[in-house]
C-alpha positions in Angstrom: 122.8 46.2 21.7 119.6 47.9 20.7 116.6 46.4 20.9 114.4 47.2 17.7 110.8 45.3 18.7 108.1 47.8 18.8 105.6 47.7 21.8 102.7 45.4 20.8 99.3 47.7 20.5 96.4 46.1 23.0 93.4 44.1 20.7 90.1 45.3 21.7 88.2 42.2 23.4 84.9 41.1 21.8 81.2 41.5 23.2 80.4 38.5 25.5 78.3 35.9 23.2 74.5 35.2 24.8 74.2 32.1 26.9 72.6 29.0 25.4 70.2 29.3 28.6 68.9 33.1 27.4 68.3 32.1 24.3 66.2 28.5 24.9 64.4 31.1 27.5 62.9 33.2 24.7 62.3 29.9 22.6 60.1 28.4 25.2 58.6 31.9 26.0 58.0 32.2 21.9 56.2 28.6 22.4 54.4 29.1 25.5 52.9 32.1 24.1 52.1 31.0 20.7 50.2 27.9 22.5 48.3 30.1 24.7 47.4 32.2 22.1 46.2 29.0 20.2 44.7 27.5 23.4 42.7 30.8 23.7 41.9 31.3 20.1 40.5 27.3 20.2 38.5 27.9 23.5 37.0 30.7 22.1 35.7 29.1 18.9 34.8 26.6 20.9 32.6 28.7 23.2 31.5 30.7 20.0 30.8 28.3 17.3 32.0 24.8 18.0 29.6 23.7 21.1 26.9 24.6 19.2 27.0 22.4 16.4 27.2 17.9 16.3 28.9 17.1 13.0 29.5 13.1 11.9 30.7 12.0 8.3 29.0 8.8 9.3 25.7 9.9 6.9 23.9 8.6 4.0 21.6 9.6 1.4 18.2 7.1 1.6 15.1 7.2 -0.5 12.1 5.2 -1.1 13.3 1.9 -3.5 9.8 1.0 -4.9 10.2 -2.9 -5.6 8.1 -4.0 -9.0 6.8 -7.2 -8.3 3.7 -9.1 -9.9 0.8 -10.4 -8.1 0.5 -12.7 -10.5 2.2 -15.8 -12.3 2.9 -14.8 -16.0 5.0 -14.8 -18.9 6.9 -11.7 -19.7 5.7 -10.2 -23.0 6.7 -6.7 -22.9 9.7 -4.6 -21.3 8.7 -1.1 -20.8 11.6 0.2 -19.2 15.4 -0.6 -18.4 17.6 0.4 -15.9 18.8 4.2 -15.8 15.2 5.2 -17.4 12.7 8.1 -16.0 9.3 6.9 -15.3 6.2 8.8 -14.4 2.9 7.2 -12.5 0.8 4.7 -14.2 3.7 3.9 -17.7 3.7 0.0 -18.3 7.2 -1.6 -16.8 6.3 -5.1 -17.7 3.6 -7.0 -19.2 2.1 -10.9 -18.9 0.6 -13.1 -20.9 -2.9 -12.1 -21.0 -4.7 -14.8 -22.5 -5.4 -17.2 -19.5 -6.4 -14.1 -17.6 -8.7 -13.2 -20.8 -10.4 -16.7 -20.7 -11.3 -16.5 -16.8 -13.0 -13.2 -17.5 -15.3 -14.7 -19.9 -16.2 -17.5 -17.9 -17.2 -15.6 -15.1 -19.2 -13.2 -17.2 -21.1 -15.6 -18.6 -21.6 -16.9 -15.5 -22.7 -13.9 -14.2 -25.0 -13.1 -16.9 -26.4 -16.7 -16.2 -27.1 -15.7 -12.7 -28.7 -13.2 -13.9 -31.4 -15.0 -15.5 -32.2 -17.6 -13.1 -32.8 -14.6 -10.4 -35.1 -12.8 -13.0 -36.7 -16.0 -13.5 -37.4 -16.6 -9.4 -38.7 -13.3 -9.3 -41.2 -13.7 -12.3 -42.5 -17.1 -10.5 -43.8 -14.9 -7.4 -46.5 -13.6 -9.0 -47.8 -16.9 -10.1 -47.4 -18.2 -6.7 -49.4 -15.4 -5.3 -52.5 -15.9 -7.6 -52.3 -19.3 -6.8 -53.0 -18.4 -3.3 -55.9 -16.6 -4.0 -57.4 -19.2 -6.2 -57.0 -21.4 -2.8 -58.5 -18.7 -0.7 -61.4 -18.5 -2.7 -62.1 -22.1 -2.8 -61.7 -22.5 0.7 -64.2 -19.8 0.7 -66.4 -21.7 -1.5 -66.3 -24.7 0.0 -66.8 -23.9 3.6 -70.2 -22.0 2.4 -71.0 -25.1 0.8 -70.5 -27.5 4.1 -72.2 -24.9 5.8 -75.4 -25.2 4.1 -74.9 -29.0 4.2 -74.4 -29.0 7.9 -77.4 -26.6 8.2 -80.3 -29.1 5.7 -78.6 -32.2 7.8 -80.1 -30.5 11.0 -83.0 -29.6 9.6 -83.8 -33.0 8.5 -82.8 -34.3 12.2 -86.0 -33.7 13.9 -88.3 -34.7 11.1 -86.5 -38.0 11.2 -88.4 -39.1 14.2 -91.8 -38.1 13.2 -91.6 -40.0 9.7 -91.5 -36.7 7.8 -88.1 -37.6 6.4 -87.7 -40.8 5.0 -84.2 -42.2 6.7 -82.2 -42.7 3.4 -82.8 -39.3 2.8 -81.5 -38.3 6.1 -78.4 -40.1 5.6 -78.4 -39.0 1.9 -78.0 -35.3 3.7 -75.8 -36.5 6.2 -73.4 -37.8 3.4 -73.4 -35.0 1.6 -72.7 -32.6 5.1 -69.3 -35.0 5.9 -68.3 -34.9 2.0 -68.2 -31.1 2.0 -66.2 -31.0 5.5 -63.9 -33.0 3.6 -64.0 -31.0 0.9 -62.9 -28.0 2.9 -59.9 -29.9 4.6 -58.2 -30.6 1.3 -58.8 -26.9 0.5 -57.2 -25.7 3.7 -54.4 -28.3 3.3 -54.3 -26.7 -0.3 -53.9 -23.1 0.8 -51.1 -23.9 3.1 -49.2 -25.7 0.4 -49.8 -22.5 -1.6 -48.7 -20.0 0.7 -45.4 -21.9 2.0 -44.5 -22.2 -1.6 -45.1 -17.9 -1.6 -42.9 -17.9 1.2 -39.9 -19.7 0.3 -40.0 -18.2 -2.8 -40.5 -14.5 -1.0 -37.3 -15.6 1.0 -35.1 -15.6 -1.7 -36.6 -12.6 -3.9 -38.2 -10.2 -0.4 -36.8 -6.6 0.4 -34.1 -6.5 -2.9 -33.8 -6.2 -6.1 -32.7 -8.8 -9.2 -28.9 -6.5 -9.1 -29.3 -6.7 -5.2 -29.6 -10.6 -4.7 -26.8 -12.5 -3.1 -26.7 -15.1 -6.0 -25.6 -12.3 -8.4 -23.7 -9.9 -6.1 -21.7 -12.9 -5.6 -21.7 -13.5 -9.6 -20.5 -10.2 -9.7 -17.5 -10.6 -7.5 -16.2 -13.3 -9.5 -16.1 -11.3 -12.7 -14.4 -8.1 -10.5 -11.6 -10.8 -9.4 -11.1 -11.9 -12.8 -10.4 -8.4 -14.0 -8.2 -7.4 -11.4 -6.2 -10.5 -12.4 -6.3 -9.3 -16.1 -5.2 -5.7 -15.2 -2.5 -7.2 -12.9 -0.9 -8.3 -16.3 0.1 -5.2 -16.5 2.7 -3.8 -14.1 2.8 -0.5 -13.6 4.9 2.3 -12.3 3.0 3.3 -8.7 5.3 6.4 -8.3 7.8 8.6 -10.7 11.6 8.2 -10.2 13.7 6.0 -12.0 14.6 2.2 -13.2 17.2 0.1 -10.9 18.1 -3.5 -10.8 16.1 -4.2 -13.5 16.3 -8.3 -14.3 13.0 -9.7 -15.9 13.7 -10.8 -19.9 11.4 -11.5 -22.2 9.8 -14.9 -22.3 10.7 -15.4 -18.6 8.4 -17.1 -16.6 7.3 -15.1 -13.4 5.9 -16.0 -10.1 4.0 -14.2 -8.1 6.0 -11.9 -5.7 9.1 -12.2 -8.2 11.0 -9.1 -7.8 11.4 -7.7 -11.6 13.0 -4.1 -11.1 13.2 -1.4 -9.0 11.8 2.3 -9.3 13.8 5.0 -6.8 12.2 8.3 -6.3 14.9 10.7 -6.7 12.6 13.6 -5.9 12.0 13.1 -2.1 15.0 11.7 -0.5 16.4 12.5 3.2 20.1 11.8 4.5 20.1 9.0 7.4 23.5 10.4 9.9 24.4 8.2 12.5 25.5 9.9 15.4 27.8 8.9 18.3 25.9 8.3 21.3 27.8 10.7 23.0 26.4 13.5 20.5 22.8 12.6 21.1 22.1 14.4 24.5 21.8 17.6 22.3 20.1 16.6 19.4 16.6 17.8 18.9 13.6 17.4 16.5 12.9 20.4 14.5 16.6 21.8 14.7 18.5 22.9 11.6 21.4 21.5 9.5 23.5 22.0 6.5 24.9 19.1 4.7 28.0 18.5 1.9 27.5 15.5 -0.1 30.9 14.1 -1.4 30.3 13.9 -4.7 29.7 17.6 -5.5 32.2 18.7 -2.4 32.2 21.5 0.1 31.5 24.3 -2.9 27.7 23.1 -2.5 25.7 23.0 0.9 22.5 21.5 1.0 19.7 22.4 3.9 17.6 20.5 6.0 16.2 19.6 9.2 16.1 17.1 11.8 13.0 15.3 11.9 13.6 12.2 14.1 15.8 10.0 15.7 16.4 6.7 15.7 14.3 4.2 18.4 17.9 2.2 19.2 21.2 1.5 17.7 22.3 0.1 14.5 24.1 -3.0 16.6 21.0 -3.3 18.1 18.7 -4.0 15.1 20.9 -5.8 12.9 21.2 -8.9 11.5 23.5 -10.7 14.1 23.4 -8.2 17.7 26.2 -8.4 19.6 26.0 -10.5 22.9 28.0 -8.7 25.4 27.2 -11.0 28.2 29.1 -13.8 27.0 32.4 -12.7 28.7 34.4 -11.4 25.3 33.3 -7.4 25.7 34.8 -4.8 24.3 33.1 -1.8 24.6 32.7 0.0 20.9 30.8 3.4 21.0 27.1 3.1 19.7 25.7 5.6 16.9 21.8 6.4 16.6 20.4 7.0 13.1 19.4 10.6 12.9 16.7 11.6 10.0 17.5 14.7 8.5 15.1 16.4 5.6 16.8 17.9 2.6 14.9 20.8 0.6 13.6 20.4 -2.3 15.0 23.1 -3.9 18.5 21.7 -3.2 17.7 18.6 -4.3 16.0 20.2 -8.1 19.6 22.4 -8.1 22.2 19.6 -7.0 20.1 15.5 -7.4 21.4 13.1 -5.4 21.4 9.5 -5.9 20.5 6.9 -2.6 23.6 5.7 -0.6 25.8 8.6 -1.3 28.0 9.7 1.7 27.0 13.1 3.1 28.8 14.9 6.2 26.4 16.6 8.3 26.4 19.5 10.9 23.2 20.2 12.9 22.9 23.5 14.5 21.7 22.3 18.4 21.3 26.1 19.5 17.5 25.8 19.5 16.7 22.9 22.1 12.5 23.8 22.0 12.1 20.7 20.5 11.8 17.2 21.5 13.6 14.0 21.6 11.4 11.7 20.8 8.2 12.4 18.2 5.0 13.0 20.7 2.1 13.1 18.0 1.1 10.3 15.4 1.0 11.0 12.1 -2.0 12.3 10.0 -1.2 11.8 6.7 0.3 8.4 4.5 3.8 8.4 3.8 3.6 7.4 0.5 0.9 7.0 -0.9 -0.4 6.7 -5.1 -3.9 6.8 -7.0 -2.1 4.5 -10.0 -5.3 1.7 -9.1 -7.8 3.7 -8.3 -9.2 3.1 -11.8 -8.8 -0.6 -12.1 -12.5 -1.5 -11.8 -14.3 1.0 -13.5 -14.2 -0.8 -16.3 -15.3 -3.9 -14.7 -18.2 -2.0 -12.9 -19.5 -1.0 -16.4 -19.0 -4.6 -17.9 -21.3 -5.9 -14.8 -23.8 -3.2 -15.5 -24.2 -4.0 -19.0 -24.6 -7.8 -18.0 -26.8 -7.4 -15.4 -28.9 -5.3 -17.9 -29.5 -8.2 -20.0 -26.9 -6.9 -22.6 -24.0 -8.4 -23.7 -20.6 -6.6 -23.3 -17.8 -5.5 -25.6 -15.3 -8.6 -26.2 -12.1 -8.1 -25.0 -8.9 -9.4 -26.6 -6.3 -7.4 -24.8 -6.5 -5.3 -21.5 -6.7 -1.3 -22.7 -3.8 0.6 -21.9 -3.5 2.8 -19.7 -0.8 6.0 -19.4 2.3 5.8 -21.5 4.0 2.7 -22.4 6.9 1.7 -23.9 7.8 -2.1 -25.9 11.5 -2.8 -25.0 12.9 -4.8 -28.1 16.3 -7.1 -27.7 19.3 -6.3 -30.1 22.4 -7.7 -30.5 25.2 -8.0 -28.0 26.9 -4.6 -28.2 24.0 -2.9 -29.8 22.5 -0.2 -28.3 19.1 -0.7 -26.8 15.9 1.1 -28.4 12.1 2.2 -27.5 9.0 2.2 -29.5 6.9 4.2 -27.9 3.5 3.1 -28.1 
């Protein structure tokens, strides 16, 4: 029997596959290397770029919120300006009810220009009262001559009274006469002192000053400077430029005194408040540098300032309700410092900003030459506005022209003074409009 199967030809074997255990090796190797690489590329931006800069998104922008209030009780006449609205120094905001103010003016002028008078009159009596005094001087002179030459015939008649040579009516005739004229001068002494203490109280109201320089009308004078100040304060003013906020007077309210009206923010000069960890503050420094990125124009703009104080304590610390960590229930929360950081101008006139927008700030603390804490006072007002300054000019003139025996111009409304504007109510929907004066 043959047998027809054919030898079987050998199969190649195939390559051994790679253990599981090689290959998880160079996946952790991979890893190990790509986080060292990482771990080395972090360290060194940290050592490069990161350790020399304190960032915080914790950061504000603040300004100066000028609050309009009256000094004065009024009714509101006039609306010069409503919310949203650009203001410059010295435009009318709101104005009161002049007329009570009006009528107190002219009462104390004519007061004042009553004052007047009397004190001219006082000083015109002094030269009476000093003639008067003379007239008494001369009669005392008179007189005492007269007693003298009385005194001298008595005593000549004396020793011819014993030798018959003068009858003795006579003699007392002369003696009569003597006693009469010492009399005489008595009353005339008594006279001259009346006389001169009416000179001197009336020198004690009029000596060393002047009719404008007496008390009686300086203090005339006062009273008509108050009552123009009260009729300029019917007029509300803006002290600084920026713009209108939170405005809620109306017309024909009734105002108090200290009544907050509306609000005027200087958008011109504002700074960013960021409050730092307490851990960041150990770096900090007055004087050092910082860029800042304000949310609401993104990271395309930067804006630069500088660090020009820091806070005297924590926010926990001064607010309203501080926390009392020694009752038992502490948790401990990490504290953040208020940091004042300057913004440029220029930034500011490219890119405005409104107050309480959130900022994130990076200050460069490379330069550690300054200090902490401010070490010198300062030299110069924070704020500071010459709106007033003018406010008794006016009334200096008015007094002048009293006090010169002239009577001033009548007033029937205060003058105006810088722009204004008369707000006028429309109805509901309507847009609002300005006449400008």
């Amino acid at each position: 029997m043959t047998d027809n199967s054919k030898p079987s030809t050998p199969v190649p074997s195939a390559s051994p596959a790679p253990s599981a255990t090689t290959t998880r090796r160079k996946g952790l190797t991979v890893v190990a290397a790509a986080v060292a690489v990482a771990a080395l590329a972090w360290g060194g931006w940290h050592w490069m770029v990161s350790r020399n800069y304190q960032t915080t998104d914790n950061a504000y922008v603040g300004g100066n919120v000028v609050q309009i209030t009256p000094q004065i009780g009024g009714t509101v006449i006039a609306i010069g300006a409503d919310d949203t609205d650009y203001v410059k120094p010295g435009q009318l905001l709101v104005e009161l009810d002049a007329a009570d103010a009006l009528v107190a003016l002219s009462q104390a002028e004519s007061q004042l220009a009553q004052t007047v008078r009397q004190i001219r009159t006082l000083y015109a009596n002094n030269a009476p009262l000093v003639a008067q005094v003379t007239q008494r001087q001369a009669d005392l002179l008179r007189l005492q001559g007269d007693a003298a030459r009385a005194r001298e015939d008595m005593e000549r008649r004396r020793p011819l009274l014993a030798t018959g040579a003068v009858g003795k009516e006579e003699f007392k005739h002369t003696q009569s006469l003597a006693r009469t004229a010492a009399n005489a001068v008595q009353a005339a002494e008594a006279n001259l002192r009346a006389a001169q203490a009416q000179l001197t109280a009336a020198e004690a109201q009029t000596k060393d000053s002047t009719a404008e320089e007496h008390p009686s009308v300086i203090a005339a004078a006062a009273k008509v400077r108050e009552a123009y100040l009260s009729l300029q304060r019917t007029r509300l003013i803006a002290p600084v430029e920026g713009y209108v906020a939170k405005r809620g007077v109306q017309l024909g309210q009734r105002v108090a005194a200290g009544t907050p009206l509306m609000t005027v923010v200087g958008l011109h000069e504002l700074w960013v408040d960021a409050n730092f960890k307490e851990s960041q503050l150990a770096q900090l420094r007055i004087g050092q540098k910082a860029e800042l990125m304000a949310d609401v124009y993104g990271s395309k703009i930067t804006y630069h300032g500088q660090v020009v104080g820091l806070g005297a304590g924590t926010g926990a610390a001064f607010s309203l309700l501080p926390a009392q960590n020694a009752t038992g229930n502490w948790i401990k929360v990490v504290q953040r410092v208020p940091v004042r950081i300057s913004l440029a101008p220029e930034d500011l006139a490219q890119h405005p900003l409104r107050v309480g927008l959130s900022m994130e700030a990076k200050v460069d603390v490379r330069d550690q030459g300054g200090t902490a804490l401010a070490t010198a006072t300062r030299s110069s007002p924070v704020a500071q506005t010459s709106v007033y300054d003018s406010k008794l000019s006016e009334a200096e003139q008015r007094i002048a022209t009293i006090i010169a025996g002239k009577s001033p111009a009548a007033l029937t409304a205060l003058p105006a003074q810088g722009p204004t504007s008369t707000a006028q109510t429309a109805p509901a929907g309507a847009p609002q409009t300005a006449q400008v004066q």
